[in-house]
N, C-alpha and C positions, 0 to 999 in steps of 0.2 A: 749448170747442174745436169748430168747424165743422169742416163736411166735407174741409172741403182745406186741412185740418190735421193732421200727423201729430205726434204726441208719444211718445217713446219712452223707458225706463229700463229699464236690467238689472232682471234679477228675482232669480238666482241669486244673485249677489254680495252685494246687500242681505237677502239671510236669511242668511248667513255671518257677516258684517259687524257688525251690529248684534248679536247674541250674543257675538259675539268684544269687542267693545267693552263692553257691559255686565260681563262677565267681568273686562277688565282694573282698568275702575273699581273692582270689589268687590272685586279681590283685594290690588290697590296700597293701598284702604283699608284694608281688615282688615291686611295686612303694617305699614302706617305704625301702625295701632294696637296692634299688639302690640309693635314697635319698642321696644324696653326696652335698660338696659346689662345687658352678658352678663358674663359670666365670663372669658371674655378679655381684658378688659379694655376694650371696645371701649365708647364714650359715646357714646348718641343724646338728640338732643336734641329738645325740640319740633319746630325749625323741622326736623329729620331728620325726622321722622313727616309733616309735613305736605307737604316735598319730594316724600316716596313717595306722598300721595295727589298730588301736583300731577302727578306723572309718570305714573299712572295717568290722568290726563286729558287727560294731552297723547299719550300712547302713542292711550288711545281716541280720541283725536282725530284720529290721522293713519288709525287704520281707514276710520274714518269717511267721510275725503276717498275712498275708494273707492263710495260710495254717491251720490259728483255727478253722474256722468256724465249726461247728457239729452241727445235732440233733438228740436230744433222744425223742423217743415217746414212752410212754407206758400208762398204763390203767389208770395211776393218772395223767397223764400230758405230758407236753413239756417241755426240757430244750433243750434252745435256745441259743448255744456260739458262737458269735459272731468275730470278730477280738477284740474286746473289750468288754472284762460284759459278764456274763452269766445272762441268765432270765429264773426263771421256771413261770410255766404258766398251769393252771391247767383247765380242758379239761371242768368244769361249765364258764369258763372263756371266750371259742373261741369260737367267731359267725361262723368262718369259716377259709377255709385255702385258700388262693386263689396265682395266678399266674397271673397279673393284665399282658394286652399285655405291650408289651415294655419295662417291667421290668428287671432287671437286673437278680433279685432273686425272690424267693415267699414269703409271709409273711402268720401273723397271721392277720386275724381280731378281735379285740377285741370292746367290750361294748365305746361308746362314739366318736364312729369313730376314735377312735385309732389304732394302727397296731405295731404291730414286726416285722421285718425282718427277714425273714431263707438265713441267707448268705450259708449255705451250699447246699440249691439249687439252683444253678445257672442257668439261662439262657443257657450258655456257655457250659453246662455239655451235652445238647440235650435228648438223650433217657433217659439217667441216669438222667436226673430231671423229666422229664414225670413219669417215675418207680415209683421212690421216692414218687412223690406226687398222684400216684395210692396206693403203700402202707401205707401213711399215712392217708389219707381218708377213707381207706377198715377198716384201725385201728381207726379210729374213728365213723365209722357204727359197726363195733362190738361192742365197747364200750357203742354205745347209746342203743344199740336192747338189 
């Protein structure tokens, strides 16, 4: 990564995430393996036990998709990845990068009062998003001068 490259990830949400994930896996395992017939009558079967581990993997899966967000800035652009979709977004394109109060995250402004969201700066992050959107700015004044 050079200098007139910004790269940015939450920080907060992937130490949350990834424990929460590990957790589900181990628990959806262990429940598929204790999975037994009860006394109610109720019959589980293999493919029941192995369900509840699949479902443990697809639960921590979708944690997980909380741990995508990224951006890349450089002299030709933004690519903006999101938990879903990546967007490039090229730097004749942004009015501006703002951090609106109460937001969760910062976005882009684009032409037509449209916007992107930069989930990878988070509110949550605190110093680590203020940085971020100091060095993405400072990279976007080199870029114009």
């Amino acid at each position: 990564m050079s200098a007139a490259t910004v790269e940015v990830r939450p920080r907060k949400v992937r130490r949350v995430a990834i424990p929460i994930a590990i957790v589900l896996v181990v628990v959806f395992a262990l429940v598929g393996t204790l999975l037994r017939d009860t006394p109610t009558g109720a019959i589980f079967t293999v493919a029941d036990q192995v369900a509840m581990g699949f479902l443990g993997l697809l639960l921590a899966g979708g944690v997980m998709l909380l741990t995508r967000p990224r951006l890349r800035a450089d002299a030709d652009g933004l690519e903006i990845r999101n938990i879903i979709g990546t967007q490039r977004v090229s730097w004749d394109l942004v009015q501006g990068v703002t951090f609106p109060d109460g937001a969760p995250w910062a976005r882009v402004e684009l032409p037509d009062d449209e916007y992107v969201p930069i989930m990878a700066v988070q509110a949550t992050d605190g110093d680590h998003a203020v940085a971020a959107m100091r060095r993405l700015r400072e990279l976007r004044r080199t870029i114009d001068a």
